[in-house]
Biopython code that builds the backbone (N, CA, C, O; Angstrom):
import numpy as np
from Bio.PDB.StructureBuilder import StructureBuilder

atoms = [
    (1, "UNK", "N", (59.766, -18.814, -23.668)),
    (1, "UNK", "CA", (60.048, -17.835, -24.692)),
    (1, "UNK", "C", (58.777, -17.603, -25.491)),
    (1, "UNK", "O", (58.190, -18.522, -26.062)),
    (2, "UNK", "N", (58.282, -16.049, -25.514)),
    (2, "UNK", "CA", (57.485, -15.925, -26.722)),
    (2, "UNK", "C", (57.661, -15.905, -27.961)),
    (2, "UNK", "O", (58.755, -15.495, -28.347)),
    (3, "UNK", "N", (56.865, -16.244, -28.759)),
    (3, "UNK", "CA", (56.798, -15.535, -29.948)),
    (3, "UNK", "C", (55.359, -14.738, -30.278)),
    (3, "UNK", "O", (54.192, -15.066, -30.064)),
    (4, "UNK", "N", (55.887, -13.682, -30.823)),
    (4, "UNK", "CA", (54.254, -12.835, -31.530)),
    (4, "UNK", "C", (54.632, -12.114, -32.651)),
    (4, "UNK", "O", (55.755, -11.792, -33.039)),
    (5, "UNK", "N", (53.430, -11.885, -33.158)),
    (5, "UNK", "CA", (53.143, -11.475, -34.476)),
    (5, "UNK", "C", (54.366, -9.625, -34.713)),
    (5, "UNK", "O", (54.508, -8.941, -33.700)),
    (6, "UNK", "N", (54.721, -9.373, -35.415)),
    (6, "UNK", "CA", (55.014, -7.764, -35.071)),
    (6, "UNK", "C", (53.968, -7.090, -36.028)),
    (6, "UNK", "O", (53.131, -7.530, -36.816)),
    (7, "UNK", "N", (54.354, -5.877, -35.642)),
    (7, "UNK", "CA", (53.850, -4.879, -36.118)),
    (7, "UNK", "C", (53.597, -4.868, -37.924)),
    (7, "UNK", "O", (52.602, -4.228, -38.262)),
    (8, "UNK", "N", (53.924, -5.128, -38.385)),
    (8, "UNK", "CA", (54.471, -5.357, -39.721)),
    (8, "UNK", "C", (53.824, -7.107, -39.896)),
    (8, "UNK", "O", (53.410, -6.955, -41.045)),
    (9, "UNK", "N", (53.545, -8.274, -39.636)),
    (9, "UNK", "CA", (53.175, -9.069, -39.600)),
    (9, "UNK", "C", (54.271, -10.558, -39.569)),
    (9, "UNK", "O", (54.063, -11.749, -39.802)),
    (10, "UNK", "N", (55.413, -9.813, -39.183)),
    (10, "UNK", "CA", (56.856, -10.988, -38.607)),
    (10, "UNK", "C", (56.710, -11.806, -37.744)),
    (10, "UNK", "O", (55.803, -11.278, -37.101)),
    (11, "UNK", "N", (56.911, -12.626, -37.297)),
    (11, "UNK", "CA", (57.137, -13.437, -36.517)),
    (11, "UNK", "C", (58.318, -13.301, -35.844)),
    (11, "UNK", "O", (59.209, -14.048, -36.249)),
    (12, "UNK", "N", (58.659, -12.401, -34.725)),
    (12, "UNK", "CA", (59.212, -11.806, -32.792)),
    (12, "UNK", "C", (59.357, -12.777, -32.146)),
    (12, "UNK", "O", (58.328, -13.184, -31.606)),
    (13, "UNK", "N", (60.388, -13.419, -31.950)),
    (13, "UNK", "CA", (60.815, -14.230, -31.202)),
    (13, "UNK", "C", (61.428, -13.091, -29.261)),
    (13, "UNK", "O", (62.550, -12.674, -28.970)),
    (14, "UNK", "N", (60.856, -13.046, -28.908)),
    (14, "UNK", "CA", (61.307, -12.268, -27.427)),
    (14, "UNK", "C", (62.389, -13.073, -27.193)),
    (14, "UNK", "O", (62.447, -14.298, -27.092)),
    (15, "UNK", "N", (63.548, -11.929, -27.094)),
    (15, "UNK", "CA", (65.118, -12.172, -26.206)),
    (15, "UNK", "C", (65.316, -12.676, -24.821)),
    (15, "UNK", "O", (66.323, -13.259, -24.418)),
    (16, "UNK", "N", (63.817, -12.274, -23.858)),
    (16, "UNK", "CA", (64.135, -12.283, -22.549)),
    (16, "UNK", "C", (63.966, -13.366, -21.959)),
    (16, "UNK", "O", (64.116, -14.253, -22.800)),
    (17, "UNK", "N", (63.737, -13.792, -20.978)),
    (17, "UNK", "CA", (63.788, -14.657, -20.301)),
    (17, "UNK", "C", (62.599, -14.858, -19.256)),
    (17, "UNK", "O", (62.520, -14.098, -18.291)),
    (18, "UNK", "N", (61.607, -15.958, -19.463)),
    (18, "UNK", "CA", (60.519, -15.743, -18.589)),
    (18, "UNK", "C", (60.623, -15.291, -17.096)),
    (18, "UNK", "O", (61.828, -15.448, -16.901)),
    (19, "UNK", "N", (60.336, -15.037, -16.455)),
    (19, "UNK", "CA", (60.167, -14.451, -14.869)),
    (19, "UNK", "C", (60.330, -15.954, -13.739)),
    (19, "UNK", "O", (59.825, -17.077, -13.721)),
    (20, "UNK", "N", (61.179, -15.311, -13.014)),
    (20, "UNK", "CA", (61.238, -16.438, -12.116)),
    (20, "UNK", "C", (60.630, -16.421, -11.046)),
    (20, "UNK", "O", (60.716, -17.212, -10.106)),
    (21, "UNK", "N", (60.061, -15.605, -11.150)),
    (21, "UNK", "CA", (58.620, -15.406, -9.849)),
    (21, "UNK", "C", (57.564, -14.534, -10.252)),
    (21, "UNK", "O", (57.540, -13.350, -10.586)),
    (22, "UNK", "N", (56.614, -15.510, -10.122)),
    (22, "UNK", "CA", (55.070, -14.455, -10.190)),
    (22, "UNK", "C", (54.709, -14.004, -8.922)),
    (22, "UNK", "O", (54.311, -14.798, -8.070)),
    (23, "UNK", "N", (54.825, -12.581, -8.672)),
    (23, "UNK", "CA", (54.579, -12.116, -7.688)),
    (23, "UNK", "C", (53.214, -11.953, -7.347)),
    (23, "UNK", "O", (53.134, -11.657, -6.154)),
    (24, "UNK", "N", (52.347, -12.008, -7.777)),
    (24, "UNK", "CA", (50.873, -11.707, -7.438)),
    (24, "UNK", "C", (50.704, -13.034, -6.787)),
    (24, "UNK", "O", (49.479, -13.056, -6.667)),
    (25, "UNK", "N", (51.094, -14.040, -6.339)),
    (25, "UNK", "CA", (51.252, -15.200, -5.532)),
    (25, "UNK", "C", (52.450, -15.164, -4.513)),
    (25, "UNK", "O", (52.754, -16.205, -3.930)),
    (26, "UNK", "N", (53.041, -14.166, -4.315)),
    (26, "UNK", "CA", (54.572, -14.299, -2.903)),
    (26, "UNK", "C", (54.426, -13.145, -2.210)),
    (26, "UNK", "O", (55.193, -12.764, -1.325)),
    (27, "UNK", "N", (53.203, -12.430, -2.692)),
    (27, "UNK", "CA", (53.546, -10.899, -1.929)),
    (27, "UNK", "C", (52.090, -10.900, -1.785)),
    (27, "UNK", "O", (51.153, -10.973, -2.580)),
    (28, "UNK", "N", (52.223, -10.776, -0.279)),
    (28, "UNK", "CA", (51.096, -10.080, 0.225)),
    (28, "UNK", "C", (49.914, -8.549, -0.009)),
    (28, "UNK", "O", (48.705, -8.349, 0.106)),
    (29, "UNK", "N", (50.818, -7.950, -0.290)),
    (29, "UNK", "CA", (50.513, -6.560, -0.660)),
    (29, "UNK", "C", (50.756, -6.608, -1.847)),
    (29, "UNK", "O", (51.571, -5.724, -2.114)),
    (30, "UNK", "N", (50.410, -7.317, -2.920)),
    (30, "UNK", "CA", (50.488, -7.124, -4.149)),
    (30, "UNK", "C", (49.797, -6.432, -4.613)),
    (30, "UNK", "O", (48.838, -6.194, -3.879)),
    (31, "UNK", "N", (49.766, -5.606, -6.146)),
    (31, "UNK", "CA", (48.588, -4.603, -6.142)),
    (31, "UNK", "C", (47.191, -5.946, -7.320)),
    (31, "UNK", "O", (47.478, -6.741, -8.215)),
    (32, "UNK", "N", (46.339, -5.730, -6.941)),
    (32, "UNK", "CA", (44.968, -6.247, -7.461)),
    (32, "UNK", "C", (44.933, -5.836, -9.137)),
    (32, "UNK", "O", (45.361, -4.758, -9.550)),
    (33, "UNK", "N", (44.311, -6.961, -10.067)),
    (33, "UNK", "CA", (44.003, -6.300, -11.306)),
    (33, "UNK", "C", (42.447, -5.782, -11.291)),
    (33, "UNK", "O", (41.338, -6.241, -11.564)),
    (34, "UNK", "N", (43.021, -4.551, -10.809)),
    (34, "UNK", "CA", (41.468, -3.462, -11.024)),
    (34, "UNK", "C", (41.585, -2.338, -11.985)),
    (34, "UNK", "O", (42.777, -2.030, -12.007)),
    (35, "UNK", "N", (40.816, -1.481, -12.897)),
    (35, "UNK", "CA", (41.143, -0.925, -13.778)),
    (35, "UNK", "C", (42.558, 0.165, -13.529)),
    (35, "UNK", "O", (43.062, 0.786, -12.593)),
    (36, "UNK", "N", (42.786, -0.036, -14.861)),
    (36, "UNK", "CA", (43.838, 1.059, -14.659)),
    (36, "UNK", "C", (45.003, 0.694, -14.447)),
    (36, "UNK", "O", (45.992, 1.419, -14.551)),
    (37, "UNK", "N", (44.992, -1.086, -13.961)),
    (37, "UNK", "CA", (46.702, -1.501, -13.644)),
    (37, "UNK", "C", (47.335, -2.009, -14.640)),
    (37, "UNK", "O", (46.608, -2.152, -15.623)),
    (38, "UNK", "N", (48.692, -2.431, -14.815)),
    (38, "UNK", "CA", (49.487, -2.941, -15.720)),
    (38, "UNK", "C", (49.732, -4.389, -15.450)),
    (38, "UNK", "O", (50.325, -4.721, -14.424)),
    (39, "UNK", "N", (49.350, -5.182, -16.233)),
    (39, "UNK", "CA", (50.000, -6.921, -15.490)),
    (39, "UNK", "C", (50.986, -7.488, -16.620)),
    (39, "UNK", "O", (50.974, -7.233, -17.824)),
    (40, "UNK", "N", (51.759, -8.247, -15.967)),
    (40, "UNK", "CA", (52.317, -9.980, -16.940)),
    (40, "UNK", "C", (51.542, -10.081, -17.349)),
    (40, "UNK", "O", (50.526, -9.891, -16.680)),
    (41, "UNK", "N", (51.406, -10.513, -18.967)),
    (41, "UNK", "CA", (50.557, -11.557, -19.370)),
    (41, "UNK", "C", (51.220, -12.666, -19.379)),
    (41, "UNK", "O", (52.405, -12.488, -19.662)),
    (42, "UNK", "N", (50.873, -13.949, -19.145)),
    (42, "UNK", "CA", (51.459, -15.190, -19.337)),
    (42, "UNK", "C", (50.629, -16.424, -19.977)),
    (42, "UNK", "O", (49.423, -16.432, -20.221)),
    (43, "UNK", "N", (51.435, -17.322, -20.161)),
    (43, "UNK", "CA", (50.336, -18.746, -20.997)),
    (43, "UNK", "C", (50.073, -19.559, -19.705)),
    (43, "UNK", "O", (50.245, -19.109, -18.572)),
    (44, "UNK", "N", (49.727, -20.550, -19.941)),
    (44, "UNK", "CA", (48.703, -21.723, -18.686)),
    (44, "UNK", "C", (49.955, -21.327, -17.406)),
    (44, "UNK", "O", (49.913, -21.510, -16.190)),
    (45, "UNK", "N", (50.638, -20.943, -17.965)),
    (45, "UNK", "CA", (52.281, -21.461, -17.094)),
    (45, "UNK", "C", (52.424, -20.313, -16.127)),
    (45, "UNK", "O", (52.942, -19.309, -16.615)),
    (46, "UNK", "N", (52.039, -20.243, -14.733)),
    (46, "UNK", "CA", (51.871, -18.794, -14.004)),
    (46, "UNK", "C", (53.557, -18.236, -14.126)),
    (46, "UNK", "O", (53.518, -17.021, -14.322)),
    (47, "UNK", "N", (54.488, -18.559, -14.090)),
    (47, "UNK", "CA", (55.788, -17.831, -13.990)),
    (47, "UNK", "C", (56.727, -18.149, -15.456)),
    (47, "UNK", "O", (57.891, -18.515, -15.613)),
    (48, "UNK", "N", (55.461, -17.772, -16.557)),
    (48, "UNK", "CA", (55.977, -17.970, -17.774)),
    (48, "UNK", "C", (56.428, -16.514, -18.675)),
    (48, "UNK", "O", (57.292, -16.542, -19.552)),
    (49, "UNK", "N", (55.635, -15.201, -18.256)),
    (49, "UNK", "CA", (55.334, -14.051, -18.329)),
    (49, "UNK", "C", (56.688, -13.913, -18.616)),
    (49, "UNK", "O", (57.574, -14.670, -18.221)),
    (50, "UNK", "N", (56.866, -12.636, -19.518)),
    (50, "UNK", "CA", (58.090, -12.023, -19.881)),
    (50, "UNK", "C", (58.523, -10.198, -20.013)),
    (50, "UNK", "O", (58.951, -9.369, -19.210)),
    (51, "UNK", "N", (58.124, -10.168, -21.524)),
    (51, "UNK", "CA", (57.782, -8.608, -21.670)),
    (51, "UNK", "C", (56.367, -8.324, -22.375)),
    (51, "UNK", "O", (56.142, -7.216, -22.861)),
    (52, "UNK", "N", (55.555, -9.215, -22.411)),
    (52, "UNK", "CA", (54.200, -9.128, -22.791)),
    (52, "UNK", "C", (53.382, -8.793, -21.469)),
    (52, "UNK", "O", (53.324, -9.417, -20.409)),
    (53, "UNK", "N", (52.609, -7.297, -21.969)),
    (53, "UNK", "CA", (51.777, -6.907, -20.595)),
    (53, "UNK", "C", (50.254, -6.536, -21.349)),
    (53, "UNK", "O", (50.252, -6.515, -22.580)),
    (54, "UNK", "N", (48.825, -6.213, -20.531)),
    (54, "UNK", "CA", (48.032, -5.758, -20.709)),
    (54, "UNK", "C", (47.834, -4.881, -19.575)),
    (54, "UNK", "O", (48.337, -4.961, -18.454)),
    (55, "UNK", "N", (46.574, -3.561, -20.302)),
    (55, "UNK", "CA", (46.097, -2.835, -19.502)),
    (55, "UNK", "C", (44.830, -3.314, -18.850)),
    (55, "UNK", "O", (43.928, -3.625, -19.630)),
    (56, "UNK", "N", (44.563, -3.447, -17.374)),
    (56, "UNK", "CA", (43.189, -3.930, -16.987)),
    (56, "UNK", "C", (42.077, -2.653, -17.342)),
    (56, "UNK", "O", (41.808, -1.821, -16.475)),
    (57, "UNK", "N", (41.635, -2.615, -18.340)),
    (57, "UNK", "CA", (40.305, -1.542, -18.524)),
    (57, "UNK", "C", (39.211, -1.668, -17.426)),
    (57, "UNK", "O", (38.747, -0.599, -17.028)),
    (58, "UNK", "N", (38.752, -2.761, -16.903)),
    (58, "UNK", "CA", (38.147, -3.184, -15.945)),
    (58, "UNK", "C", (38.465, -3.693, -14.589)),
    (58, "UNK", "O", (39.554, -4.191, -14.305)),
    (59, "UNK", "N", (37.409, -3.543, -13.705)),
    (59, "UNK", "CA", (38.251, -4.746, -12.758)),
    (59, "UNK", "C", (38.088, -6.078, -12.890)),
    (59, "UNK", "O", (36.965, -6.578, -12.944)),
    (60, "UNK", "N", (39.079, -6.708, -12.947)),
    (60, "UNK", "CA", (39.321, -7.937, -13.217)),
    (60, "UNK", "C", (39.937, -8.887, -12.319)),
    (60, "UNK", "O", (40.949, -9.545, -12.559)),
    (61, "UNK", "N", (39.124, -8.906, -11.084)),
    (61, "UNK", "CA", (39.500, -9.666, -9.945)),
    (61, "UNK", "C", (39.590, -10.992, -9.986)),
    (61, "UNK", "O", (40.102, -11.567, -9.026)),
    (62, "UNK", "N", (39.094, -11.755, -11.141)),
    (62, "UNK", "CA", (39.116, -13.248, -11.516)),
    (62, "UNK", "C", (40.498, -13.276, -11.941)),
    (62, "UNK", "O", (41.084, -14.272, -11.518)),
    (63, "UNK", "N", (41.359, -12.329, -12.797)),
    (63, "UNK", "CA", (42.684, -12.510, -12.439)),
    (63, "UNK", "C", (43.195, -12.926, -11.243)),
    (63, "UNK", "O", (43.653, -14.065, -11.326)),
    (64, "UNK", "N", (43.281, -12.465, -10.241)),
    (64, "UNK", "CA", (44.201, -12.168, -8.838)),
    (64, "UNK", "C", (44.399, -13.769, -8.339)),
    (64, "UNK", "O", (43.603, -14.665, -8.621)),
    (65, "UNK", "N", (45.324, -13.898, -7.736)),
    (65, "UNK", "CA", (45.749, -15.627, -6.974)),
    (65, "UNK", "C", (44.325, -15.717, -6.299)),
    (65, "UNK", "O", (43.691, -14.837, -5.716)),
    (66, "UNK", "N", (43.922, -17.384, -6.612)),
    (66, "UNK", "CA", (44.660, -18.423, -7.193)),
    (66, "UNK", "C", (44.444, -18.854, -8.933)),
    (66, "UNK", "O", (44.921, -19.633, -9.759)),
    (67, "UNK", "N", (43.465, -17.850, -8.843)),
    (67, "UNK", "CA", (42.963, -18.261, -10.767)),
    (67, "UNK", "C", (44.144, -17.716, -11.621)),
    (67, "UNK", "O", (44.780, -16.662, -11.639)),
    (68, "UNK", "N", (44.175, -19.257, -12.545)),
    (68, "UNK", "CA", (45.275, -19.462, -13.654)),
    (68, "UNK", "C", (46.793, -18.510, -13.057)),
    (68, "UNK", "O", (47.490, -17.609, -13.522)),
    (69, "UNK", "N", (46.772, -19.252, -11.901)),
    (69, "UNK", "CA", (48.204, -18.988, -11.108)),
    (69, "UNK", "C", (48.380, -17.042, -10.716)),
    (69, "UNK", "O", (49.243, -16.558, -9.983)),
    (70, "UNK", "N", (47.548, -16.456, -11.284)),
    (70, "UNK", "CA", (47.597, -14.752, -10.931)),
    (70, "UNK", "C", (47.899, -14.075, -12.071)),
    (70, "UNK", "O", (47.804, -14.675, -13.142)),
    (71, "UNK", "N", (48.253, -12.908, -12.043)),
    (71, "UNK", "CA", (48.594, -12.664, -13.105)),
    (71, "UNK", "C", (49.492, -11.052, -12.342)),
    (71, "UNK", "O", (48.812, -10.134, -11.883)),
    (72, "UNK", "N", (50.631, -11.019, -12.349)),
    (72, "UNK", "CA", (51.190, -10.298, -11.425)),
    (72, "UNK", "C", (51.086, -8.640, -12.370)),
    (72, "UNK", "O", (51.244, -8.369, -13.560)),
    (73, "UNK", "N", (50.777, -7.874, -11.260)),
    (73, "UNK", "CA", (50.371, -5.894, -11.274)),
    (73, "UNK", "C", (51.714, -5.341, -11.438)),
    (73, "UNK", "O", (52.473, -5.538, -10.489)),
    (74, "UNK", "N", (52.078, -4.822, -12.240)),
    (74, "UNK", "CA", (53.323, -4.004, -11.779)),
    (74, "UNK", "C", (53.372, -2.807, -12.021)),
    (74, "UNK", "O", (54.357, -2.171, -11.647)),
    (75, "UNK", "N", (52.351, -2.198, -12.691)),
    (75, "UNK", "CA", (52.433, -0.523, -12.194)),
    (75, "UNK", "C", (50.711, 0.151, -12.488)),
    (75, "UNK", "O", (49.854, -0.652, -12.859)),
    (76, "UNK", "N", (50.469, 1.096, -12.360)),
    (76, "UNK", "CA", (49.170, 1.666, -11.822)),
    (76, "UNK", "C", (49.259, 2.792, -12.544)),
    (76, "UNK", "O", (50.386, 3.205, -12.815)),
    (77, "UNK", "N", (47.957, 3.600, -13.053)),
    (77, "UNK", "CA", (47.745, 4.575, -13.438)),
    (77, "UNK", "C", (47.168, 5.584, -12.073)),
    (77, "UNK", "O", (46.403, 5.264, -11.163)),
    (78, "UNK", "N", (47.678, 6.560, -12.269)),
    (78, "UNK", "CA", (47.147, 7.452, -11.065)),
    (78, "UNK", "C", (46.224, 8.387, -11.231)),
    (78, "UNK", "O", (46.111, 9.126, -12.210)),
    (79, "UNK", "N", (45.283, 8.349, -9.875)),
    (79, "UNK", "CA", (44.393, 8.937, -9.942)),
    (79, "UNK", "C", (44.714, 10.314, -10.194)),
    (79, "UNK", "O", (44.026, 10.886, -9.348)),
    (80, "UNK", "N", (45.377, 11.265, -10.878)),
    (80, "UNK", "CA", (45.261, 12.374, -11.104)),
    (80, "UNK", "C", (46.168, 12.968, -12.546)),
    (80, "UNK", "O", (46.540, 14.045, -13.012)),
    (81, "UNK", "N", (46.252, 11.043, -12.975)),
    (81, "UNK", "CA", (46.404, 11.536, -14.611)),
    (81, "UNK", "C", (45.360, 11.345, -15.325)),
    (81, "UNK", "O", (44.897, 10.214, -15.476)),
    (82, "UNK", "N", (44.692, 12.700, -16.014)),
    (82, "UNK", "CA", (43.746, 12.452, -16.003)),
    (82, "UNK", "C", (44.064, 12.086, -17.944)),
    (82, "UNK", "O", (43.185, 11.572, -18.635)),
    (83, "UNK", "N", (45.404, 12.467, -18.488)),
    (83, "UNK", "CA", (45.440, 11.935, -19.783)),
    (83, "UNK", "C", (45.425, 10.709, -20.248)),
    (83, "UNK", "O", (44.836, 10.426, -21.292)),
    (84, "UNK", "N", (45.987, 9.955, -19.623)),
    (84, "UNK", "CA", (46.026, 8.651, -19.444)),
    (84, "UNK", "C", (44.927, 7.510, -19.171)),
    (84, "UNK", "O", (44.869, 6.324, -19.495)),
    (85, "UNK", "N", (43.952, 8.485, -18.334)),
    (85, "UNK", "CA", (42.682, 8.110, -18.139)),
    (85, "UNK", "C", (41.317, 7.781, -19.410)),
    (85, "UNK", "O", (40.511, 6.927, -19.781)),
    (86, "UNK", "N", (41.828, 9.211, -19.684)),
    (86, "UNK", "CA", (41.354, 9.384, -21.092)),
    (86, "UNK", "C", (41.425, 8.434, -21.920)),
    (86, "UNK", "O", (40.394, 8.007, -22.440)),
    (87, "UNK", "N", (42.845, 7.825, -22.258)),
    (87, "UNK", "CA", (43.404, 6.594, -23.090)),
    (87, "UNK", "C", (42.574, 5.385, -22.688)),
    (87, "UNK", "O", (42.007, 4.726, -23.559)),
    (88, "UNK", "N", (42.501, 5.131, -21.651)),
    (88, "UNK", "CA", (42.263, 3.652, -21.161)),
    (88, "UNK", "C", (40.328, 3.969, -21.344)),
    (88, "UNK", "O", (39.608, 3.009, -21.617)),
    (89, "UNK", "N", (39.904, 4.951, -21.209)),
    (89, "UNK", "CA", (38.704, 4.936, -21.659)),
    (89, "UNK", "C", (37.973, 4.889, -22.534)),
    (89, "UNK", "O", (36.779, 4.606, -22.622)),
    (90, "UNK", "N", (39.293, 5.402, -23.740)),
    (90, "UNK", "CA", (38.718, 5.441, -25.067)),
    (90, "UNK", "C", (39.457, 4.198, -25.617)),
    (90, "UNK", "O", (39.252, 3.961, -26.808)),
    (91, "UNK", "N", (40.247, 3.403, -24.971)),
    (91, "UNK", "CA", (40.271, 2.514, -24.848)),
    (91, "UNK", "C", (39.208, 1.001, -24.727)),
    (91, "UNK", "O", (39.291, -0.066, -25.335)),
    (92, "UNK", "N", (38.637, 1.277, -24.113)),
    (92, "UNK", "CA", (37.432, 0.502, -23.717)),
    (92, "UNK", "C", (36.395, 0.656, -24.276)),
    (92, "UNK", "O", (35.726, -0.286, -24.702)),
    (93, "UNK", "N", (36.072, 1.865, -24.376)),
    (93, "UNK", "CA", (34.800, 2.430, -25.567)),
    (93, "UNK", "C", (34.855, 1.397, -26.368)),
    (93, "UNK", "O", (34.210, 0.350, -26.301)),
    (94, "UNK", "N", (36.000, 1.867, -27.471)),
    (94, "UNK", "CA", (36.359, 1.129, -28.844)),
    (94, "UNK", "C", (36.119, 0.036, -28.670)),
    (94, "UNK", "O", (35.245, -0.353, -29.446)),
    (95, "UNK", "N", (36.768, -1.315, -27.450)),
    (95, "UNK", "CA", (36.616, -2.188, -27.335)),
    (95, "UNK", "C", (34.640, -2.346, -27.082)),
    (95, "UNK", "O", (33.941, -2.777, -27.999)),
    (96, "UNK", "N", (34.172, -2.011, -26.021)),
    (96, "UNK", "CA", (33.233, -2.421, -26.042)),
    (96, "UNK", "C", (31.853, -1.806, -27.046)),
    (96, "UNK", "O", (30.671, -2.110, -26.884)),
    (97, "UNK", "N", (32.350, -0.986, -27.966)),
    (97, "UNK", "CA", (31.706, -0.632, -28.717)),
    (97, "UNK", "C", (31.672, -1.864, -30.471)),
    (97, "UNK", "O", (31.204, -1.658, -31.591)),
    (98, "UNK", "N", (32.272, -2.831, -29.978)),
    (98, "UNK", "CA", (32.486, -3.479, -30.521)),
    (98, "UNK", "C", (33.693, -3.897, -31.927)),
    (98, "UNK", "O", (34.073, -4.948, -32.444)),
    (99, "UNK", "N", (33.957, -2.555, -32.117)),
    (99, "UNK", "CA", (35.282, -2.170, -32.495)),
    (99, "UNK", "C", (35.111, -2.733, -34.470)),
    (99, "UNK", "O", (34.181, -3.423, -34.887)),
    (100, "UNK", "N", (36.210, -2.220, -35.294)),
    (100, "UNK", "CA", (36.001, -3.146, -36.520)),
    (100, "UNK", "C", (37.552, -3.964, -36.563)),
    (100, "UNK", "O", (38.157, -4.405, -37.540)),
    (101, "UNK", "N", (37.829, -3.972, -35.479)),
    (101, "UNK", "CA", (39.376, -5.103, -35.520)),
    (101, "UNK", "C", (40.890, -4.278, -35.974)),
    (101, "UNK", "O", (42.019, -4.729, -36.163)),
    (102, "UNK", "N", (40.331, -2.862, -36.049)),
    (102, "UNK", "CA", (41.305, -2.290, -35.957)),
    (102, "UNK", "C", (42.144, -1.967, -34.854)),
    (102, "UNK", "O", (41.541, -1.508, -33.883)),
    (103, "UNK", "N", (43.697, -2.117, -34.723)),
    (103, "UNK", "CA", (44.388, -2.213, -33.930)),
    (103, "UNK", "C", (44.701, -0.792, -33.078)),
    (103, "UNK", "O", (45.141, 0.088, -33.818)),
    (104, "UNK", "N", (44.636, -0.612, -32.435)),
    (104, "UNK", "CA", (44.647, 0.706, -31.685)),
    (104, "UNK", "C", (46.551, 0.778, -30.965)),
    (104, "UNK", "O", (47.101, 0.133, -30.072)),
    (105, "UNK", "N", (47.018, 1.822, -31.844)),
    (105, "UNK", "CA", (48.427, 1.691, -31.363)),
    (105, "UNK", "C", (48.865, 3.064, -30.663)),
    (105, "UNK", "O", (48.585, 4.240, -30.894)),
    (106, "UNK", "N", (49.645, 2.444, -29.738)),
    (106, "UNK", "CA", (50.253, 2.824, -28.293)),
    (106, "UNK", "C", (51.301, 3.631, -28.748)),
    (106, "UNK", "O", (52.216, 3.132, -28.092)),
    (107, "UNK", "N", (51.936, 4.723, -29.550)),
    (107, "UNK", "CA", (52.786, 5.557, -29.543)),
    (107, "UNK", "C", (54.264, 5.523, -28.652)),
    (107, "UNK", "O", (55.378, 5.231, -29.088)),
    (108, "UNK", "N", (53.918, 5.885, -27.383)),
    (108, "UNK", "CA", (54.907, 6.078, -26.329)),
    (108, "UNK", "C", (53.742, 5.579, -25.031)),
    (108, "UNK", "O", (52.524, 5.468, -24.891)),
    (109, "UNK", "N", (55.110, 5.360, -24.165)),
    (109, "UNK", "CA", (54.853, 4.884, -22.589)),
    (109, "UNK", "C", (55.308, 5.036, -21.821)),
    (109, "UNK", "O", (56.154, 4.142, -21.838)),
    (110, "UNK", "N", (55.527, 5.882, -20.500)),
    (110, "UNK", "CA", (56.575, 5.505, -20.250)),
    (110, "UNK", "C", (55.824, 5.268, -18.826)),
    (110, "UNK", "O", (54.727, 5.662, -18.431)),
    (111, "UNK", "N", (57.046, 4.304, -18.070)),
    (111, "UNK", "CA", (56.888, 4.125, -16.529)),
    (111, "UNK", "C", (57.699, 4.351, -15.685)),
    (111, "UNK", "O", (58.856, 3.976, -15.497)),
    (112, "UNK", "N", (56.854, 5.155, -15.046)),
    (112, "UNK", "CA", (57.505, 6.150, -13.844)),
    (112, "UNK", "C", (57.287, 5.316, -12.283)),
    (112, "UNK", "O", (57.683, 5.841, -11.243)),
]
sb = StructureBuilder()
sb.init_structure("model")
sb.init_model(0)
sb.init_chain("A")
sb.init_seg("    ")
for serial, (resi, resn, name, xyz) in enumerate(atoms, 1):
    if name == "N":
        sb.init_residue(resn, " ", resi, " ")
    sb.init_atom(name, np.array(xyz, "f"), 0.0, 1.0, " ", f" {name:<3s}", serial, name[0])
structure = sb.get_structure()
């Protein structure tokens, strides 16, 4: 079970229930964390992941099985959104522009 900070500065206890399989370790054809994908985030614990995800801005192949158990892909930005693209770039900017710790918030999402 997680807990994280909210929006507002509460303490979120998550309802769900960790994952009973990390797939980026049972599936062959799993998709890779290369920019643009969606993963689990999880703690030391590879099949601990819940409803906490990140966007890979980069490729980040030191994710993928066997390091810190994987970190399983579950959906992809496509090459011909190019709005979305936009996001994850100005995304990264900010970040690697070193940023002043301001939180950059996500509006809407949806997955198709």
């Amino acid at each position: 079970m997680c807990i994280r900070d909210s929006a507002d500065g509460r303490a979120v206890v998550n309802p769900f229930p960790d994952l009973q399989e990390n797939e980026s370790t049972s599936r062959p054809n799993a998709l890779s964390n290369t920019r643009g994908t969606l993963a689990v985030a999880h703690w030391d614990v590879p099949d601990c992941g819940n409803s906490e995800f990140f966007i890979n801005l980069q490729d980040n192949l030191h994710l993928n099985p066997p390091t810190y158990g994987g970190y399983t892909c579950f959906a992809f930005v496509p090459e011909e959104d190019s709005a979305s693209w936009s996001v994850i770039t100005a995304i990264a900017e900010a970040i690697a522009g070193g940023g002043d710790g301001t939180r950059i918030l996500i509006e809407s999402m949806a997955l198709a």
